[in-house]
C-alpha positions as CSV (number, residue, x, y, z in Angstrom):
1,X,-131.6,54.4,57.1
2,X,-128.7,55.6,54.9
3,X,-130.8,59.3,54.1
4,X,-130.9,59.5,58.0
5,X,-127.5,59.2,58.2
6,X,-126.8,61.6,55.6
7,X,-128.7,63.8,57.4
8,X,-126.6,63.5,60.7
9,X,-123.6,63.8,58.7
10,X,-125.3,67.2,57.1
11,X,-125.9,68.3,60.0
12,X,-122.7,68.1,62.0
13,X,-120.8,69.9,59.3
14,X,-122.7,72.7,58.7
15,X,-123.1,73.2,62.9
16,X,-120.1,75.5,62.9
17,X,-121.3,77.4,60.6
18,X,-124.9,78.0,62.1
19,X,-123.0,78.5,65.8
20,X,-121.1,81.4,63.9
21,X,-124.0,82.9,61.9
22,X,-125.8,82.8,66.2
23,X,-123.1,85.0,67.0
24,X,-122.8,87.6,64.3
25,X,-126.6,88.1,65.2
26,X,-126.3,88.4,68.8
27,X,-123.2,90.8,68.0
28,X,-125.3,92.5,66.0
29,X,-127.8,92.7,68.2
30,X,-125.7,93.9,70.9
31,X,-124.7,96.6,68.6
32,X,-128.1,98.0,68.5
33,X,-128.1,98.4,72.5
34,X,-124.6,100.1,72.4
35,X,-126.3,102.6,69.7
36,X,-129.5,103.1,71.5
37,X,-127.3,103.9,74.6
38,X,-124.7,106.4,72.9
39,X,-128.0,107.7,70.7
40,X,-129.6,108.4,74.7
41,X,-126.5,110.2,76.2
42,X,-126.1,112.6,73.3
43,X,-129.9,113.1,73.6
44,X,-129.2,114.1,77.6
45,X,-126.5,116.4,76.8
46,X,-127.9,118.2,74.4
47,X,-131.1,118.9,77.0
48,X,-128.3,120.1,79.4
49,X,-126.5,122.2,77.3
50,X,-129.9,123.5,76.1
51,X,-131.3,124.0,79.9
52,X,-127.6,125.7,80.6
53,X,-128.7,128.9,77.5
């Protein structure tokens, strides 16, 4: 009974820290999106800059 609690204890303390480790991933993640979506538009102007020689 007392390792269980020790466990629980464990458990709740370090929660914070796993909730902020969630969100630099998801940021992170995110981050890739905003990339893929600035890495797309340069893509398109340079076909219409291309199509405009």
């Amino acid at each position: 009974m007392p390792r269980r609690i020790a466990v629980v204890v464990f458990q709740l303390i370090t929660l914070p820290m796993e909730f902020n480790a969630s969100n630099r991933v998801l940021d992170a993640a995110a981050l890739t999106y905003v990339a893929a979506a600035a890495a797309s538009l340069l893509q398109l102007i340079d076909l219409v800059l291309r199509q405009r020689r």
